[in-house]
N, CA, C and O atoms as CSV, one atom per row, in Angstrom:
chain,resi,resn,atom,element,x,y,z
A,1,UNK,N,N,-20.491,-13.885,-7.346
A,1,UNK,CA,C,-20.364,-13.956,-5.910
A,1,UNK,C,C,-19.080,-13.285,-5.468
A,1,UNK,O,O,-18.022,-13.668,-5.968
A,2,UNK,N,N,-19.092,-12.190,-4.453
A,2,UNK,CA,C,-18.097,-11.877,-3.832
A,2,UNK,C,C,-17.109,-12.449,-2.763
A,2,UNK,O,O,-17.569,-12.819,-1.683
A,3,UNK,N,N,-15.617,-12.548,-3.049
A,3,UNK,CA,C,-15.092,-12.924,-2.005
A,3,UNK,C,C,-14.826,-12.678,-0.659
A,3,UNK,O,O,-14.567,-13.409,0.298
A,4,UNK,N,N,-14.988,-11.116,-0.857
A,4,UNK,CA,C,-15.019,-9.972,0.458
A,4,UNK,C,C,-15.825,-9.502,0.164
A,4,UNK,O,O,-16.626,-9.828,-0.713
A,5,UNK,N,N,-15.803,-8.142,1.183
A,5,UNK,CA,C,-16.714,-6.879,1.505
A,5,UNK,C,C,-15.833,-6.023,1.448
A,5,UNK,O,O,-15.992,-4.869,1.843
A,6,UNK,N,N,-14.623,-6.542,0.870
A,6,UNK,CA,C,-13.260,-5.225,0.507
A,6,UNK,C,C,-13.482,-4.542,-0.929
A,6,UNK,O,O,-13.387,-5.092,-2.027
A,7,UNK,N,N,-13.694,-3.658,-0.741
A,7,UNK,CA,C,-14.133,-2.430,-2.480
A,7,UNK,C,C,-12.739,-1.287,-1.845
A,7,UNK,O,O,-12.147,-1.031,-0.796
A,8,UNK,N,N,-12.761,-0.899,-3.243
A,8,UNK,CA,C,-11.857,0.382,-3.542
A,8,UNK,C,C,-12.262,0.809,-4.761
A,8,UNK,O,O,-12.635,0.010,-5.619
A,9,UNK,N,N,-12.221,2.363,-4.990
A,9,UNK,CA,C,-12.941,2.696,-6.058
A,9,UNK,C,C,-11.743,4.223,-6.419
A,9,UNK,O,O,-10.677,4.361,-5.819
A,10,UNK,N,N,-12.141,4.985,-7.259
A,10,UNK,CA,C,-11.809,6.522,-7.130
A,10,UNK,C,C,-12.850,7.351,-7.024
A,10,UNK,O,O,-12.827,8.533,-6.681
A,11,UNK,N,N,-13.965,6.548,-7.397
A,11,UNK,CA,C,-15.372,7.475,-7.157
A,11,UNK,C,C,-16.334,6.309,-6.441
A,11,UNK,O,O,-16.205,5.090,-6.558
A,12,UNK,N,N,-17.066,6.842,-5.875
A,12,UNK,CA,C,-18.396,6.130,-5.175
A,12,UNK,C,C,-18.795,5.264,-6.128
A,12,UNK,O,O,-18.360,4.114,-6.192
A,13,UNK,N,N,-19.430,5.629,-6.728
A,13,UNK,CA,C,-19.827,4.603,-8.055
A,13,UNK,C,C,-18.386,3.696,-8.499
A,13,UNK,O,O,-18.308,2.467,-8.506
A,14,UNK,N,N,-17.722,4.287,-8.719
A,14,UNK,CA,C,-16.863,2.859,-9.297
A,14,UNK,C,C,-16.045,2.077,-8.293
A,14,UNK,O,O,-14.860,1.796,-8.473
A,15,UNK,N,N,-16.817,1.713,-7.126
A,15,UNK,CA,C,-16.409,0.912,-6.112
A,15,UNK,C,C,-16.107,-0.155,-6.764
A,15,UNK,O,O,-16.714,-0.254,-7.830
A,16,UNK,N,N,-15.059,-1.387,-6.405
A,16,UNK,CA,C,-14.725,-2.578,-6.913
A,16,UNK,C,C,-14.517,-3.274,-6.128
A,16,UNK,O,O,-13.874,-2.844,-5.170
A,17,UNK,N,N,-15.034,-4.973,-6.134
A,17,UNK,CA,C,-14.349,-5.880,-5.008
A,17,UNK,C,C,-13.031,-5.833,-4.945
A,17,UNK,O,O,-12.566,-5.368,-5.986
A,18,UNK,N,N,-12.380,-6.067,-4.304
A,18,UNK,CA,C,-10.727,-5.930,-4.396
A,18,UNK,C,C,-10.144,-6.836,-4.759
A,18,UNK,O,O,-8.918,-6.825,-4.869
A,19,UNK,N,N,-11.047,-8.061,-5.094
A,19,UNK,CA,C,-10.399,-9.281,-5.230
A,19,UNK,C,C,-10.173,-9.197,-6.302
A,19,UNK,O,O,-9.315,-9.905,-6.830
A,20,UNK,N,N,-11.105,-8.008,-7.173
A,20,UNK,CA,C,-11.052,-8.130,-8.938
A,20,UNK,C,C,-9.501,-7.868,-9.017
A,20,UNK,O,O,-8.856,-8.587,-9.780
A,21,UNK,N,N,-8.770,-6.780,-8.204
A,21,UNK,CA,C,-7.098,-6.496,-8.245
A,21,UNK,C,C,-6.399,-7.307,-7.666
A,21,UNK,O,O,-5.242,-7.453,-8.060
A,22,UNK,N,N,-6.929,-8.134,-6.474
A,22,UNK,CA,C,-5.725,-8.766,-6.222
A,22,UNK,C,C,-6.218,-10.603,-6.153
A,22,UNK,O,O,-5.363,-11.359,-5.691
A,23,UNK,N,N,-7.222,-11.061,-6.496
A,23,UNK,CA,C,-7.231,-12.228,-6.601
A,23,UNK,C,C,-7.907,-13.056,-5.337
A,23,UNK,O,O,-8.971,-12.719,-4.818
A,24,UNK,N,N,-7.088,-14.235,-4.914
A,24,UNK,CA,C,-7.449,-14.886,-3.716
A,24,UNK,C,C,-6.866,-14.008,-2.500
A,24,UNK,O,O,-7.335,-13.953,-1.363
A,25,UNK,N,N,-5.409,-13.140,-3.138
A,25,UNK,CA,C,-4.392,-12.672,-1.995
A,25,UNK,C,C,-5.597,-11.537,-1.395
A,25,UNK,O,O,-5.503,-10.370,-1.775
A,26,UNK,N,N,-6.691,-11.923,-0.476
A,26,UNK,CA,C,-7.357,-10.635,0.286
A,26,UNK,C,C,-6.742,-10.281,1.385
A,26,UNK,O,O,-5.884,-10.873,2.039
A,27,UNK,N,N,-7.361,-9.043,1.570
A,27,UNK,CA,C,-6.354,-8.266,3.043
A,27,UNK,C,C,-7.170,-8.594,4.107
A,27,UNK,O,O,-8.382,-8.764,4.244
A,28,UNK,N,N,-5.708,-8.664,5.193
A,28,UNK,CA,C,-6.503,-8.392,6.479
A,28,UNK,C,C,-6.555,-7.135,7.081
A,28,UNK,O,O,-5.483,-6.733,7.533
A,29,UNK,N,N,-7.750,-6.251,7.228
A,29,UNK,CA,C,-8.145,-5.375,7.729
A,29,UNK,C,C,-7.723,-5.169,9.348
A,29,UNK,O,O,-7.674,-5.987,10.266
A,30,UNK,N,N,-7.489,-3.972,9.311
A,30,UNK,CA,C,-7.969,-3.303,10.666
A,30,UNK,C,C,-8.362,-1.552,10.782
A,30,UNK,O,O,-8.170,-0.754,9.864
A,31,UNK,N,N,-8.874,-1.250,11.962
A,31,UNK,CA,C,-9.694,-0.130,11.620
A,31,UNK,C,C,-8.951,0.633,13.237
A,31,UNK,O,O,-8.401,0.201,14.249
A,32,UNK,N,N,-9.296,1.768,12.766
A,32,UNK,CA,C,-8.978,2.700,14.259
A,32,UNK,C,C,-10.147,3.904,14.380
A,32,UNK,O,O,-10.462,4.368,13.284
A,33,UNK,N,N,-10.641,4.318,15.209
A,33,UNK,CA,C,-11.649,5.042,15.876
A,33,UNK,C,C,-10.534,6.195,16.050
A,33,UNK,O,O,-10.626,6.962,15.092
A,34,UNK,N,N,-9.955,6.414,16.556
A,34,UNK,CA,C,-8.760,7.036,17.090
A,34,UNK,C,C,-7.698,6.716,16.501
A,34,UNK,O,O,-7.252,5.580,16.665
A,35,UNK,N,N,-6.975,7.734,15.594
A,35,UNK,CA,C,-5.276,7.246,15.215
A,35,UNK,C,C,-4.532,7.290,16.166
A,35,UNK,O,O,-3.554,6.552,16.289
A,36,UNK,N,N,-4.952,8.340,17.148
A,36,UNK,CA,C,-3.687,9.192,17.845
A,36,UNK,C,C,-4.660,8.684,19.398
A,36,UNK,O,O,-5.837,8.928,19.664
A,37,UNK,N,N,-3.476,7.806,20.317
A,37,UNK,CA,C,-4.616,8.310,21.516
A,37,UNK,C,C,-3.210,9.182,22.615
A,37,UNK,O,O,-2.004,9.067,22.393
A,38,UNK,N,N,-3.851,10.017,23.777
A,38,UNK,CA,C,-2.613,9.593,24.825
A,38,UNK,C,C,-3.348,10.115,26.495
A,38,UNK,O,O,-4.527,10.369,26.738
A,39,UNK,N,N,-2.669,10.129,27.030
A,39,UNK,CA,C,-3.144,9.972,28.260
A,39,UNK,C,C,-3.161,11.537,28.837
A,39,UNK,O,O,-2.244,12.353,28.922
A,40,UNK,N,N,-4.961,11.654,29.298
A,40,UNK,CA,C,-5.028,12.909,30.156
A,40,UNK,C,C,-4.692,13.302,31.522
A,40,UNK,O,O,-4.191,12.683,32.461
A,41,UNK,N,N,-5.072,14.406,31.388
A,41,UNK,CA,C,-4.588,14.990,33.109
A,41,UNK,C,C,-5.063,14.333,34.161
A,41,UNK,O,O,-4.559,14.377,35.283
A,42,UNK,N,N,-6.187,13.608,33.804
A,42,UNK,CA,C,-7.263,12.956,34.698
A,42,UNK,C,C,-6.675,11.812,35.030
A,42,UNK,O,O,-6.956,11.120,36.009
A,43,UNK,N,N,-5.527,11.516,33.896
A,43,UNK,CA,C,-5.057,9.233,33.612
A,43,UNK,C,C,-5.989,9.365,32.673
A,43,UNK,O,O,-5.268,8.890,31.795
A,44,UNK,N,N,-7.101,9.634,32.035
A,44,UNK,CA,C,-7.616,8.823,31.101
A,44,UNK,C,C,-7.109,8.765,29.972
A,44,UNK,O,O,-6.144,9.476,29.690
A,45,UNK,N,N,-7.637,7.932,29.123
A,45,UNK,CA,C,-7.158,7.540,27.479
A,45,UNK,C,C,-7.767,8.584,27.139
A,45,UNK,O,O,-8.854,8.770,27.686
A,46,UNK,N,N,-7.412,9.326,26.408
A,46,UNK,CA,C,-8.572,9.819,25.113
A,46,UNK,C,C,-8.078,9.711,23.721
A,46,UNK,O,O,-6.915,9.360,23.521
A,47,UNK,N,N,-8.907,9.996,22.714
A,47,UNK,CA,C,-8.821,9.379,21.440
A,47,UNK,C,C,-8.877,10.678,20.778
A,47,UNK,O,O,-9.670,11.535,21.166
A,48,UNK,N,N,-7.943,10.909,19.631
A,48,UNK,CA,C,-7.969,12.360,18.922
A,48,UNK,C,C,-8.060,11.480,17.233
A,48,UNK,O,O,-8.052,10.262,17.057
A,49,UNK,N,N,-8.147,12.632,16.118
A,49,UNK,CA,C,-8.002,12.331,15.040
A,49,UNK,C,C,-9.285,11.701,14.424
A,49,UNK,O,O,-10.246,11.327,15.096
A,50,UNK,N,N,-9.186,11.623,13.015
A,50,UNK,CA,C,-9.969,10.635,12.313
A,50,UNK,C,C,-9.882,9.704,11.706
A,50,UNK,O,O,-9.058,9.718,10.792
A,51,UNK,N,N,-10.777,8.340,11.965
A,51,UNK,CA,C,-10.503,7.005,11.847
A,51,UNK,C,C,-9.764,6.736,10.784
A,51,UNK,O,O,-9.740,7.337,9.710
A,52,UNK,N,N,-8.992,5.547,11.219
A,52,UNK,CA,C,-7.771,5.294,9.951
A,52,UNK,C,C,-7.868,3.594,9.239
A,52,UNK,O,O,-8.560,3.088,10.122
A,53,UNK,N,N,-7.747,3.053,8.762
A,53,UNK,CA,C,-7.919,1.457,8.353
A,53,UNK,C,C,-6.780,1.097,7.920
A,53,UNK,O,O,-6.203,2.028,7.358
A,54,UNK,N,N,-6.036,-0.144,7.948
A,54,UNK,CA,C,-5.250,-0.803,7.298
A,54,UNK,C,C,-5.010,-1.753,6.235
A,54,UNK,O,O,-5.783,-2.089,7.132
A,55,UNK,N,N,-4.822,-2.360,5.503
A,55,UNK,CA,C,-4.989,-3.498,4.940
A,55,UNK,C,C,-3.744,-3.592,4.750
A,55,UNK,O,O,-2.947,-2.767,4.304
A,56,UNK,N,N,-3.503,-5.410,5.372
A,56,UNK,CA,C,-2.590,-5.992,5.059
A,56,UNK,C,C,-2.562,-7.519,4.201
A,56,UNK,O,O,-3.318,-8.455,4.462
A,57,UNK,N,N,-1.278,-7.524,2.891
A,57,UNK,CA,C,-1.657,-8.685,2.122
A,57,UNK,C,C,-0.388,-9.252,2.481
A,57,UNK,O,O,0.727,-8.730,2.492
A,58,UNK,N,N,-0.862,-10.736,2.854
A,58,UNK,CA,C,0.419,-11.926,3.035
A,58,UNK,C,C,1.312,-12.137,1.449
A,58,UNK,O,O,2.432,-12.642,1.378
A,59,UNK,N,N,0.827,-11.825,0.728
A,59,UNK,CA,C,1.547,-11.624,-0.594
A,59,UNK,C,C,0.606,-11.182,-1.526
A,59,UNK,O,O,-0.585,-11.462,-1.395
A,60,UNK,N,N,1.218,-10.226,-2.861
A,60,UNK,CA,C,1.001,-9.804,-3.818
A,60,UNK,C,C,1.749,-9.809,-5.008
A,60,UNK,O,O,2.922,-9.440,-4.933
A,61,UNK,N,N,1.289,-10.158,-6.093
A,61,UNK,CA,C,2.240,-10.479,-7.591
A,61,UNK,C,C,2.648,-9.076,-7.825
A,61,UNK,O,O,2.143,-8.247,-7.068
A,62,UNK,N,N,3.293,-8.744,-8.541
A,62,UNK,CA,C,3.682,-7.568,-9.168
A,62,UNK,C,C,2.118,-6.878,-9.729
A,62,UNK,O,O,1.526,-5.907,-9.259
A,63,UNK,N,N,1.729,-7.739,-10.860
A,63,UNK,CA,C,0.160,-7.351,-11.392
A,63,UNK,C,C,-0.779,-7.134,-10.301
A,63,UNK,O,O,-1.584,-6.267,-10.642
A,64,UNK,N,N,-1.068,-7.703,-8.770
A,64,UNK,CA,C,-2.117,-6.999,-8.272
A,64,UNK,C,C,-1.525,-6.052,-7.477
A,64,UNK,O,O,-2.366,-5.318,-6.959
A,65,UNK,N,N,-0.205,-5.752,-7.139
A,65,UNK,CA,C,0.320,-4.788,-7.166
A,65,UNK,C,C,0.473,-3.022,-7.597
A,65,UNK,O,O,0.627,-1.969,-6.979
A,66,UNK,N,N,0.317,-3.484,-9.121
A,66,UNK,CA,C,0.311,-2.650,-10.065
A,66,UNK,C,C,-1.246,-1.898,-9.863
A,66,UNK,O,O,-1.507,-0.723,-9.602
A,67,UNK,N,N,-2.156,-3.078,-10.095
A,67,UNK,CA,C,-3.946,-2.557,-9.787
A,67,UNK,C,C,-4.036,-2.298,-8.908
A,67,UNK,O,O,-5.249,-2.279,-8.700
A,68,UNK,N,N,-3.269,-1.881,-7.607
A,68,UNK,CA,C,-3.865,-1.341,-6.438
A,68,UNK,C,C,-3.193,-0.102,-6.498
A,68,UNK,O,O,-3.676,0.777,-5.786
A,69,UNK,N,N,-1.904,0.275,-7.371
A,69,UNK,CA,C,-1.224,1.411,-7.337
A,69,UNK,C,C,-1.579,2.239,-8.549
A,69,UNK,O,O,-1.059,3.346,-8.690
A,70,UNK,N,N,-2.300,1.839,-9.290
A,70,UNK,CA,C,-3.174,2.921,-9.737
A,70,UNK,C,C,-3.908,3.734,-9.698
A,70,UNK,O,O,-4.157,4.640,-10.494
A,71,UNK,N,N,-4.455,3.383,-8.438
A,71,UNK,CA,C,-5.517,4.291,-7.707
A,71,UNK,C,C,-4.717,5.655,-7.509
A,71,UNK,O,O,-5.456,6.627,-7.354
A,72,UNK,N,N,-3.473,5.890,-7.486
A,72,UNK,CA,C,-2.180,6.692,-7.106
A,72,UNK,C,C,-2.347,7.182,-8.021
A,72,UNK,O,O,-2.839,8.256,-7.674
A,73,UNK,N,N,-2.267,7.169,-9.408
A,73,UNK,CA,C,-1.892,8.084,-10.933
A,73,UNK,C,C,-2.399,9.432,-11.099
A,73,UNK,O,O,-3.577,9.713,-10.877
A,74,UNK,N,N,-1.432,10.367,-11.529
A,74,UNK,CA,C,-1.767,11.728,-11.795
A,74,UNK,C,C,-1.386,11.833,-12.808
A,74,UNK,O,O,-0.219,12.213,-12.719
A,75,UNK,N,N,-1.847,11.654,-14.406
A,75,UNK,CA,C,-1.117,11.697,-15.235
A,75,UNK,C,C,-0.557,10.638,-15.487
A,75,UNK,O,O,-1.080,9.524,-15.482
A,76,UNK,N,N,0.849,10.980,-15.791
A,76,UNK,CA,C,1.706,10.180,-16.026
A,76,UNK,C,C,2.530,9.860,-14.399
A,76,UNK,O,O,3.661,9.376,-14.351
A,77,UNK,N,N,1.884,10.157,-13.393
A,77,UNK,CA,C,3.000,10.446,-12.014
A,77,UNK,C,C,2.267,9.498,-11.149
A,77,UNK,O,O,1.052,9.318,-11.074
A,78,UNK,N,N,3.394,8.831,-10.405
A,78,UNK,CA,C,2.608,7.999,-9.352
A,78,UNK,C,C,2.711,8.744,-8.211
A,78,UNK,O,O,3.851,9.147,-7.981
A,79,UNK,N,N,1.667,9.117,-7.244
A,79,UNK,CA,C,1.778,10.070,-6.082
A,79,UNK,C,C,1.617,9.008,-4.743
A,79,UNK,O,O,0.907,8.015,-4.903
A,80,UNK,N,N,2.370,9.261,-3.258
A,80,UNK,CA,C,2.442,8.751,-2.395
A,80,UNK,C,C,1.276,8.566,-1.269
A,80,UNK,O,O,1.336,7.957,-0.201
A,81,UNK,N,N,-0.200,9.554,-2.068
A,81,UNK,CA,C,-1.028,8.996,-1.325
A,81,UNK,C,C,-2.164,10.274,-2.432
A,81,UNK,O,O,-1.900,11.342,-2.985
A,82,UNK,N,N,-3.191,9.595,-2.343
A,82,UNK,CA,C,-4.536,10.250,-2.930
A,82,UNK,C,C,-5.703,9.780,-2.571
A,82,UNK,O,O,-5.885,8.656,-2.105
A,83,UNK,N,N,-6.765,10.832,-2.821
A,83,UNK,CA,C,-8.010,10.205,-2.459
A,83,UNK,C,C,-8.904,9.137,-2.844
A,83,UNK,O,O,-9.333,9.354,-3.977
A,84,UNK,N,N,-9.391,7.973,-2.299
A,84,UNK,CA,C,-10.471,6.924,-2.580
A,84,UNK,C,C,-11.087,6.745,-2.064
A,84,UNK,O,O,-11.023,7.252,-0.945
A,85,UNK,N,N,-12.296,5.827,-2.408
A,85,UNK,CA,C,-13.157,5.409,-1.851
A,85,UNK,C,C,-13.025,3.695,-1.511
A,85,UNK,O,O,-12.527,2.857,-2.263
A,86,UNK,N,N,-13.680,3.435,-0.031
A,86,UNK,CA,C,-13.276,2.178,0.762
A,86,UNK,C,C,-14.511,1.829,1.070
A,86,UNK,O,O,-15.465,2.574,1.296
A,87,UNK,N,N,-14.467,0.603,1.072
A,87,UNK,CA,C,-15.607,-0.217,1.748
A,87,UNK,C,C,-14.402,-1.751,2.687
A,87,UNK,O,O,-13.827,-2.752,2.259
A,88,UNK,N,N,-14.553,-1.088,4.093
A,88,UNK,CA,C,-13.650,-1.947,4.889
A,88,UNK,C,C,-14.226,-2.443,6.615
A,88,UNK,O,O,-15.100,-2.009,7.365
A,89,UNK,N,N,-13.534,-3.203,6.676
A,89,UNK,CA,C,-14.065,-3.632,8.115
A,89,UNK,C,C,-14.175,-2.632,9.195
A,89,UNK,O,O,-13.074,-2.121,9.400
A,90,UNK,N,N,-15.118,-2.159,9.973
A,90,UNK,CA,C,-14.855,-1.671,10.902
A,90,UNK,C,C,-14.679,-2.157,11.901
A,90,UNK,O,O,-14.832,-3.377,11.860
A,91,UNK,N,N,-14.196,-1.440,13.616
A,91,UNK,CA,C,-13.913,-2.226,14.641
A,91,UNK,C,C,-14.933,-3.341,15.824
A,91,UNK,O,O,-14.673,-4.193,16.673
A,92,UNK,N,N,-16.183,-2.693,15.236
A,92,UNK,CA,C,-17.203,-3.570,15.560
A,92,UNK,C,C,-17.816,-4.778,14.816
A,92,UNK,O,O,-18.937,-5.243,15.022
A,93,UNK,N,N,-16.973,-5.181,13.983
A,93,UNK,CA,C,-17.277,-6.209,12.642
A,93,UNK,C,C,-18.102,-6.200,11.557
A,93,UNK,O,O,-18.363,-7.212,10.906
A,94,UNK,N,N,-18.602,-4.910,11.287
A,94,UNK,CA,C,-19.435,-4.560,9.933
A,94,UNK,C,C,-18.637,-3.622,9.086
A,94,UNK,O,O,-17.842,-2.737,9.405
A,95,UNK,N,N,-19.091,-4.082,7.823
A,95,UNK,CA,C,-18.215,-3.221,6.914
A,95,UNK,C,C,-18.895,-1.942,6.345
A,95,UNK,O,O,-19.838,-2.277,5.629
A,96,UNK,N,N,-18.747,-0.631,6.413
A,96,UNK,CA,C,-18.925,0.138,5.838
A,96,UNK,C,C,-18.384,0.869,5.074
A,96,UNK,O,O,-17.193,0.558,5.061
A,97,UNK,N,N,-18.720,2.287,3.920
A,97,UNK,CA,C,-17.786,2.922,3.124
A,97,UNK,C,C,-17.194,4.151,3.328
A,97,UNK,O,O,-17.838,4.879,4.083
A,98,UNK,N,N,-16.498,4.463,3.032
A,98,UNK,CA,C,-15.632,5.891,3.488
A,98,UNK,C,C,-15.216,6.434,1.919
A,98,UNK,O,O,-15.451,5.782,0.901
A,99,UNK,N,N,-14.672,7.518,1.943
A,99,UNK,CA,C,-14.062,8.559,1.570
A,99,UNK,C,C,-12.382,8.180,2.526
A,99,UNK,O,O,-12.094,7.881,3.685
A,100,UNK,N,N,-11.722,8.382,1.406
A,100,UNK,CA,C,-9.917,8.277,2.655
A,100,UNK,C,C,-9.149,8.801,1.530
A,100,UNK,O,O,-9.426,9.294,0.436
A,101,UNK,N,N,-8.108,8.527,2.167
A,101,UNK,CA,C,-6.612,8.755,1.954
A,101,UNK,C,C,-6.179,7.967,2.077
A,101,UNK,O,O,-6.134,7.490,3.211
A,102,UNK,N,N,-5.357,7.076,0.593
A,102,UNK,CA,C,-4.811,6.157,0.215
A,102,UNK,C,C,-3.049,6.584,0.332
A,102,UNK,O,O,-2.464,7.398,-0.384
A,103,UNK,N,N,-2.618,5.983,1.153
A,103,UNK,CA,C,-1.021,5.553,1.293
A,103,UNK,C,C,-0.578,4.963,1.033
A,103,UNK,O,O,-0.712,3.828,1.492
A,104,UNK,N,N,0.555,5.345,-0.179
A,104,UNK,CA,C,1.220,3.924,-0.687
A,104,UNK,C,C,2.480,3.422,0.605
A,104,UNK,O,O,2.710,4.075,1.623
A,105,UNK,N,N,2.989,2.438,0.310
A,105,UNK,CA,C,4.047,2.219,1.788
A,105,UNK,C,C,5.536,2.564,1.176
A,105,UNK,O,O,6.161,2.392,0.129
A,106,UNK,N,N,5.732,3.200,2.571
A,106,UNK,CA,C,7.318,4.111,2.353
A,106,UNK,C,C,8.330,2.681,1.993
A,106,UNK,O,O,9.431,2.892,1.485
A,107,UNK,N,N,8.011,1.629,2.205
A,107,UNK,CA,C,9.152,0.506,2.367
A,107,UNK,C,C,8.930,-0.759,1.178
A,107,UNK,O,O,9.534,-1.826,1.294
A,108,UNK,N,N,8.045,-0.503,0.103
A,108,UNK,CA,C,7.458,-1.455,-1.052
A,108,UNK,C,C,9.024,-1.872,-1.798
A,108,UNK,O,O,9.023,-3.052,-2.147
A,109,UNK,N,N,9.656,-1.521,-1.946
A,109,UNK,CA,C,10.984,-2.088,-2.124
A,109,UNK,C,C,11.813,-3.574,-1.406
A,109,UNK,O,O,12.334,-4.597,-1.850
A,110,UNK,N,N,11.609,-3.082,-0.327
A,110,UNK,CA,C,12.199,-3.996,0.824
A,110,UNK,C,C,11.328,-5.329,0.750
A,110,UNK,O,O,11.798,-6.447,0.963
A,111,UNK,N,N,10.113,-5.095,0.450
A,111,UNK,CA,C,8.937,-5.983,0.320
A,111,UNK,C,C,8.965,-6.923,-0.621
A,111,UNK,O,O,8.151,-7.845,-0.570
A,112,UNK,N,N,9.781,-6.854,-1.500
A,112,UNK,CA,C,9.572,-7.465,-2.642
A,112,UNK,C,C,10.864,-9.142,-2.727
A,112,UNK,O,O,12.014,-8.815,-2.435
A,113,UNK,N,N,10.764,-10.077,-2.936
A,113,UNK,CA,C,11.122,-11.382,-2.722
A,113,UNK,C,C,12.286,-11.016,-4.125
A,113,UNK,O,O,11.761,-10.786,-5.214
A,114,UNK,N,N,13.331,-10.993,-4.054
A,114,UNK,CA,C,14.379,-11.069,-4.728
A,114,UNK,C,C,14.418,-11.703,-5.661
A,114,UNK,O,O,14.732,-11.251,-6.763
A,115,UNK,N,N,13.987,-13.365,-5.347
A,115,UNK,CA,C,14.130,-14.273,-6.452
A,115,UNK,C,C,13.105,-14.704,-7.003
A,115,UNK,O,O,13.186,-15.808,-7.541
A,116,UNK,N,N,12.137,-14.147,-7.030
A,116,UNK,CA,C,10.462,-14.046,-7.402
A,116,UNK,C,C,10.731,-13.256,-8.666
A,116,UNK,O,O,10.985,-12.075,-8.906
A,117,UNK,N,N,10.529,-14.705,-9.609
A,117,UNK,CA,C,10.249,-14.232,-11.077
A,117,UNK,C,C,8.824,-13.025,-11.192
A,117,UNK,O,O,7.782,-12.873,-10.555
A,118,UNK,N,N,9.340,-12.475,-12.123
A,118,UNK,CA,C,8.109,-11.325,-12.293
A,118,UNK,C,C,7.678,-10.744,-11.202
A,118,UNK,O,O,6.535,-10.361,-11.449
A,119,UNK,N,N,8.106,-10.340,-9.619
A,119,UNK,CA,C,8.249,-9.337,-8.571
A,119,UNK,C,C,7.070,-10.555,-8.006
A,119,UNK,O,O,6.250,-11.024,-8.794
A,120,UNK,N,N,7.116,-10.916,-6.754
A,120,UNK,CA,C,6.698,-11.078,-5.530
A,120,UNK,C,C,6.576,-10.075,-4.232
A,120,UNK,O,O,7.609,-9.644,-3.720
A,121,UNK,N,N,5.367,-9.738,-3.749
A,121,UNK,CA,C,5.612,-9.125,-2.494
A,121,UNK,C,C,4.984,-9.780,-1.239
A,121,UNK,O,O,3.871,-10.300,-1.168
A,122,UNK,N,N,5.949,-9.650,-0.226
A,122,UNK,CA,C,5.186,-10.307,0.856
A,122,UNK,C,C,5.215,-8.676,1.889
A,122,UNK,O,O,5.846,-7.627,2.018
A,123,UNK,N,N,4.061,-9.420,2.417
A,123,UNK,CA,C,3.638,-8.204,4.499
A,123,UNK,C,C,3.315,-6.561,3.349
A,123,UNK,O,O,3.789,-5.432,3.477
A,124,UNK,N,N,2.827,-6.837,2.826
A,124,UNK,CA,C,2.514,-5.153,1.878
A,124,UNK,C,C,1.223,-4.706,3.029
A,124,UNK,O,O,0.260,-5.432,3.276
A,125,UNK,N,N,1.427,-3.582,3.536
A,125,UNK,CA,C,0.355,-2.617,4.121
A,125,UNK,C,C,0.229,-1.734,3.852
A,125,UNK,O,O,1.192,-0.969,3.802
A,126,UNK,N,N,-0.881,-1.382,3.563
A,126,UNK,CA,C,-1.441,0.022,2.523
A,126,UNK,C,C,-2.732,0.615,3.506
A,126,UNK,O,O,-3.864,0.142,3.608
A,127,UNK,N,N,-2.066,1.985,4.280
A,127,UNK,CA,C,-2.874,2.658,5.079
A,127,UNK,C,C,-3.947,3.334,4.052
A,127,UNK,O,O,-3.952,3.450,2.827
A,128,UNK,N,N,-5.067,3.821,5.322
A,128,UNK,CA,C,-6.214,4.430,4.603
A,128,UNK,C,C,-6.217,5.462,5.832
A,128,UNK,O,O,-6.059,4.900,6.916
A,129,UNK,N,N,-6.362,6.829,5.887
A,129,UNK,CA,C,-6.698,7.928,6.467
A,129,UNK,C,C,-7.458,8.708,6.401
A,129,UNK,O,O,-7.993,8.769,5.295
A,130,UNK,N,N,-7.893,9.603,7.330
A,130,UNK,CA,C,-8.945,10.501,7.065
A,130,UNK,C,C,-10.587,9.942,7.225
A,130,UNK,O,O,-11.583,10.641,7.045
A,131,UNK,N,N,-10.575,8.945,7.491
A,131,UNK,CA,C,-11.603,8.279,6.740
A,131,UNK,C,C,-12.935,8.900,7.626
A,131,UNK,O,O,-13.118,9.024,8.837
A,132,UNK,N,N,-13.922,9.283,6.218
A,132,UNK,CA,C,-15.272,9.849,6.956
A,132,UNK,C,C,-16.451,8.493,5.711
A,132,UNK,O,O,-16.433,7.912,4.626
A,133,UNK,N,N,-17.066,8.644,6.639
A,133,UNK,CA,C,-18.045,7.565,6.858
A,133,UNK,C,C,-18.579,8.065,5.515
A,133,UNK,O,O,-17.971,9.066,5.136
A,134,UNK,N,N,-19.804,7.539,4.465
A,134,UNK,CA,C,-20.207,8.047,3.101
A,134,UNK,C,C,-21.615,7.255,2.987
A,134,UNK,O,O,-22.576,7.670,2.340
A,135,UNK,N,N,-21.575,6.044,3.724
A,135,UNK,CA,C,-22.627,5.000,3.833
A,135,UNK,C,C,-22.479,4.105,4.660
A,135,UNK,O,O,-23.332,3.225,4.776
């Protein structure tokens, strides 16, 4: 039985619940239609770009940490963002899968609980970009 409808994969096929990496700690999602909006000549809103998702975890151990930053590996190199595959909430409350761009966060340092044997992280958000729809 699944805990979410949160998957991450590197290929379509090897989609994974996310809970298998991070446990009970699941994210809270959010989704954007529009990354970028701003205001036209008219006053109206309009919406540019392609949809973006968030996930945010109230805490993470070092180890589900580690399994979510693998998705990053080139080799031997950890890179600051690469391609995956998502299965995440969208803004109308169904979850579907994408193709994205995985961002690791510029600030995972700061994140981390000092006196937390074996690394604690709290407020970790790990953007998703680009995202085109796949299913």
């Amino acid at each position: 039985m699944s805990l979410t409808q949160y998957m991450i994969g590197a290929s379509l096929a090897g989609l994974v619940d996310v809970a298998t990496h991070v446990g009970m700690h699941l994210p809270r999602g959010t989704f954007r239609l529009f990354p970028v909006t701003y205001t036209g000549f008219d006053g109206r809103t309009v919406g540019d770009g392609r949809p973006m998702a968030t996930w945010r975890f109230d805490v993470l151990t070092q180890t589900e940490l580690n399994a979510l930053r693998a998705y990053l590996i080139s080799g031997n190199t950890y890179l600051m963002s690469a391609p995956v595959y998502i299965k995440t909430r969208m803004d109308d409350g169904n979850f579907a899968t994408f193709a994205a761009i995985m961002h690791w966060p510029d600030d995972i340092d700061s994140k981390r609980i000092p006196a937390s044997a074996g690394g604690v992280y709290q407020d970790v958000e790990i953007r998703f970009t680009g995202l085109e729809q796949v299913s």
